[in-house]
Legacy VTK file of the C-alpha trace (Angstrom):
# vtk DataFile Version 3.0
C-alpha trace
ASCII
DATASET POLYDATA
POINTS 255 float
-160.894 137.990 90.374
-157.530 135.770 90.216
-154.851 135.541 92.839
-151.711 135.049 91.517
-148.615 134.156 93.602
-145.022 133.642 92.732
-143.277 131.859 95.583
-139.850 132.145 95.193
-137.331 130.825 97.740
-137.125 133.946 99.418
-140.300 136.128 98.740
-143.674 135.143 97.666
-145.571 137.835 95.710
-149.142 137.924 95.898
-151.489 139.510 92.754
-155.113 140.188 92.480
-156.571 140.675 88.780
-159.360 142.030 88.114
-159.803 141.157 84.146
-156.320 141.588 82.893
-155.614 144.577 85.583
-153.676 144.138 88.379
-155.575 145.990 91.145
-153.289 144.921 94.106
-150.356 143.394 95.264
-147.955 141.965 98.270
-144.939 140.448 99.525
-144.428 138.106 102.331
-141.548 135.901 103.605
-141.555 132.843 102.125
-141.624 130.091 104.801
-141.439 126.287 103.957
-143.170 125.417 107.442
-146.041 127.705 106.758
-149.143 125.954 106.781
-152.181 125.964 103.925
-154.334 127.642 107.299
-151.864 130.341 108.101
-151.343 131.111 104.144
-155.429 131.444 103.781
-155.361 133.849 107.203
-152.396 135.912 105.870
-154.181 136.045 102.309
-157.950 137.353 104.214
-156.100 140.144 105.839
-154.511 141.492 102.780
-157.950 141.260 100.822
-160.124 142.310 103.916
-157.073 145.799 103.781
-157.899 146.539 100.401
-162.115 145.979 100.948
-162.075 143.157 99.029
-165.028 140.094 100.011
-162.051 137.224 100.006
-164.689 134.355 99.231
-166.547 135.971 96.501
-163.877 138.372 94.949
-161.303 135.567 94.225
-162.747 132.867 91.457
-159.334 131.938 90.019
-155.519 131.001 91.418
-152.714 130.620 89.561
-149.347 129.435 91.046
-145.819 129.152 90.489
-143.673 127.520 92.763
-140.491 126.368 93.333
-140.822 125.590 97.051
-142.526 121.710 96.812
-143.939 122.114 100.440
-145.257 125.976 99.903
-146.916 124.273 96.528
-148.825 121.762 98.466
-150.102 124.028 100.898
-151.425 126.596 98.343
-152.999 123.950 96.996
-154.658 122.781 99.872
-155.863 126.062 100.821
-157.449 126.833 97.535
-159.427 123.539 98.162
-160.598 124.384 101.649
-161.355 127.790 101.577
-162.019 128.881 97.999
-163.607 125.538 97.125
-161.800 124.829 93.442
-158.458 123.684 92.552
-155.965 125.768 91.881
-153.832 125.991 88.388
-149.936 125.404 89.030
-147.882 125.964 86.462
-146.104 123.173 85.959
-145.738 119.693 82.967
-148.809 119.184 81.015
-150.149 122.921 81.504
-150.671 124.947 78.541
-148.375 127.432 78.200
-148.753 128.502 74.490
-144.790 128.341 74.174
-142.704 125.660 73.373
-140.072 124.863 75.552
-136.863 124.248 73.548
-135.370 122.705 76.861
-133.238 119.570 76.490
-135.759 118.780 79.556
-138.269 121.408 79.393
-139.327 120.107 82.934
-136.483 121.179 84.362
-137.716 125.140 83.702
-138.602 126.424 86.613
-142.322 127.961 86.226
-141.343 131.655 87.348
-138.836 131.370 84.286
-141.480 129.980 82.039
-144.199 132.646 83.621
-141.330 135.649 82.904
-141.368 134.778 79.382
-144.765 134.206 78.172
-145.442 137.684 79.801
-142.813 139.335 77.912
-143.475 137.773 74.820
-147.446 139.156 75.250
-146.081 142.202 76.077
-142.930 142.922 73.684
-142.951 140.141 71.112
-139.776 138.896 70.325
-136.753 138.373 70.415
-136.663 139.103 73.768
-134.302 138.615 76.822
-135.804 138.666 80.779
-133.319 139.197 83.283
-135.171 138.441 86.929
-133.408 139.390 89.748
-133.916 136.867 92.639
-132.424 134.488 95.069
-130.679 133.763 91.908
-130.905 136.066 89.448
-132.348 133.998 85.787
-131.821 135.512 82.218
-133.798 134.188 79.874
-133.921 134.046 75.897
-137.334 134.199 73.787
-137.336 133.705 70.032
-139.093 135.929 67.453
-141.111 133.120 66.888
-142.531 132.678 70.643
-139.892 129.921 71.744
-138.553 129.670 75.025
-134.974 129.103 73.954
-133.174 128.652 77.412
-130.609 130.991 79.401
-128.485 131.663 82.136
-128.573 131.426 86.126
-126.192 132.965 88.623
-125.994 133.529 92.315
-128.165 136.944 92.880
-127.135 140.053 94.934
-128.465 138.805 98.331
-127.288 134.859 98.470
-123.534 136.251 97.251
-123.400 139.333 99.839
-124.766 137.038 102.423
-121.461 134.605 101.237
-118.962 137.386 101.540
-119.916 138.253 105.574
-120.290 134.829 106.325
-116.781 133.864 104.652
-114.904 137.348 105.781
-114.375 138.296 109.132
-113.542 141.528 108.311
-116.453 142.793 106.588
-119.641 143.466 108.121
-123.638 143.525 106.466
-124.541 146.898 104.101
-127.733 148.422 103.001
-127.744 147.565 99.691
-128.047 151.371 98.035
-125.939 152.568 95.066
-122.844 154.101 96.552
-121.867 158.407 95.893
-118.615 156.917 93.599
-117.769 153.903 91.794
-114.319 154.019 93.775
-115.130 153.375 96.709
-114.031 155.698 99.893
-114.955 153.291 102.655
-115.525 149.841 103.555
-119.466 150.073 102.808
-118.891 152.313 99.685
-116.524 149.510 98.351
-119.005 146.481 99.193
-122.058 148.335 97.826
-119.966 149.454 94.818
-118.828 145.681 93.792
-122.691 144.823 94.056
-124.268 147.326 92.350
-121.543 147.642 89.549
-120.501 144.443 89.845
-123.884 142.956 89.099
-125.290 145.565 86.226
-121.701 144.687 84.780
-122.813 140.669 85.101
-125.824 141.265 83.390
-124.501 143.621 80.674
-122.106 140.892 79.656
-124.689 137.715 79.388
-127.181 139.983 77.142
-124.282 140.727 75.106
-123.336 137.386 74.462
-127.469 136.176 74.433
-127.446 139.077 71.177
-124.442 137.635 69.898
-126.365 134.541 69.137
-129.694 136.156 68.828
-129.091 139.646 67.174
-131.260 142.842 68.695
-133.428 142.158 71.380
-135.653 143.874 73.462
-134.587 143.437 77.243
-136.581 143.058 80.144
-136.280 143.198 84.099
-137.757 142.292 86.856
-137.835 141.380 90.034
-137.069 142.968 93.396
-133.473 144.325 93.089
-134.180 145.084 89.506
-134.860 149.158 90.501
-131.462 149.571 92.229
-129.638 147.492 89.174
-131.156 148.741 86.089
-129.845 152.420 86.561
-126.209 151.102 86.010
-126.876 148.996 83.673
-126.252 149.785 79.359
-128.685 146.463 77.869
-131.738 146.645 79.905
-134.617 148.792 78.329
-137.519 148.206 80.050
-138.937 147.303 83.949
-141.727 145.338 84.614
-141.759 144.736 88.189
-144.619 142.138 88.193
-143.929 140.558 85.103
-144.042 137.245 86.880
-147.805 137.640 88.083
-148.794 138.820 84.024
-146.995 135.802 82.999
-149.255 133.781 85.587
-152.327 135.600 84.713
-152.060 134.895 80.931
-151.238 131.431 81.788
-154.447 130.986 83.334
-156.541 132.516 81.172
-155.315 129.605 78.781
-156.007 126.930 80.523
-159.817 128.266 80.820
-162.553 126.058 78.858
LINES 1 256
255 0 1 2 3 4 5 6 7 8 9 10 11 12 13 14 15 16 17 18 19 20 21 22 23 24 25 26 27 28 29 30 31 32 33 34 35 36 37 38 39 40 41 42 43 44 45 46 47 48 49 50 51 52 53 54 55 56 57 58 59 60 61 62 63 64 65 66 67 68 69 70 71 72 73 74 75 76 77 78 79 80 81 82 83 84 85 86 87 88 89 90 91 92 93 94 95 96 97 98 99 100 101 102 103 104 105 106 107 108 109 110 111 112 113 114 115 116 117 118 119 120 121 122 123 124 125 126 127 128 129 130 131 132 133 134 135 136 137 138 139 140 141 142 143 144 145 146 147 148 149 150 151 152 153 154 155 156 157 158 159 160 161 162 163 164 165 166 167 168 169 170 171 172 173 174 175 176 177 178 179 180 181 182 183 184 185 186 187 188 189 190 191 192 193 194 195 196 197 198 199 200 201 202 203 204 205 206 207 208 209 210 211 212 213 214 215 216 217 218 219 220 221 222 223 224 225 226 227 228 229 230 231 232 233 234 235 236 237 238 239 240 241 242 243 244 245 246 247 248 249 250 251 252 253 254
């Protein structure tokens, strides 16, 4: 079986495949401090809760990372207590898309894992919008080409801006509100982020098929369920698109 995690600056996501199905999954805090040891404990729990033999279940990782000292410790524990090295997606692995980049290493490999996923799974040309720490929109040819996109601050990091910079307004659950006029203080806050944000991401697809013409549009990530209701462009959800992506990278980096 392959683990697959997708450590993001917030969450990491943890996958297990069996074959090309994903048989479980979780979510932890991502912590820079945590330690290859306490990532390889937290990692036997979750297998040992869904009766899975940790040492001879997993045969394969597959990482992408955009926390450098989360990276090295993933790596480390694949070493010590799987006993092979793990695959990061990063330069010089094979992708099977070209990166049409100015600096292709500047792509960040959850981008790069988003789009070879939705290319396997929808062809092209297709747009991923991945709702994150920052939320990513990203542009695949018909052709299979990683084209490039669009980042912007995502729901979280800018509603964690507005408390901190306004004394006057206090922390929400983030929920879709009963109107888009708001009637209170929380209706108004959760109706700028909800409408606010499907309105953000209705306007950047537009433009992407401006340049593109029709494309099939993906989402994914963790606010993705609470956005995509709102929201006119985005056609499909693939909440673990990310892990796929990872999955299909490893399988072609096999000898």
């Amino acid at each position: 079986m392959l683990l697959a995690i997708d450590t993001g600056n917030t969450q990491t996501v943890i996958g297990l495949f069996d074959g090309t199905e994903l048989v479980d999954h979780w979510r932890i805090a991502t912590v820079a401090s945590r330690t290859s040891d306490e990532l390889a404990l937290v990692i036997q729990q979750f297998l040992a809760f869904g009766g899975f033999d940790d040492e001879a279940a997993v045969t394969g990782v597959a990482i992408a990372s955009g926390v450098p000292s989360v990276t090295a410790a993933l790596r480390e524990m694949t070493r010590r207590y799987f006993g092979f090295e793990a695959l990061v997606l990063e330069p010089g692995v094979r992708t099977g898309m070209p990166i049409l980049y100015d600096n292709p290493k500047e792509v960040g490999p959850d981008r790069i894992a988003d789009a070879v996923a939705a290319y396997d799974r929808f062809g092209g040309p297709t747009i991923v919008v991945d709702f994150g720490t920052a939320n990513t929109v990203e542009a695949i040819s018909a052709a299979g080409e990683y084209l490039g996109g669009a980042i912007f601050p995502g729901i979280e990091v800018s509603l964690d801006a507005l408390f901190g910079r306004a004394a006057g307004l206090r922390r929400v659950e983030l929920s879709a509100p009963r109107n888009v006029i708001g009637r209170s203080t929380v209706e108004s806050i959760q109706s700028g982020a909800v409408y606010g944000f499907s309105g953000q991401v209705d306007a950047i697809v537009e433009r992407f098929e401006a340049e593109l013409g029709r494309c099939t549009v993906v989402a994914t990530g963790g606010p993705a369920e609470l956005i995509i209701p709102y929201s006119r462009t985005i056609q499909h959800h693939e909440p673990w698109l990310t892990l796929h992506g990872l999955r299909i990278v490893f399988e072609r980096n096999q000898a």
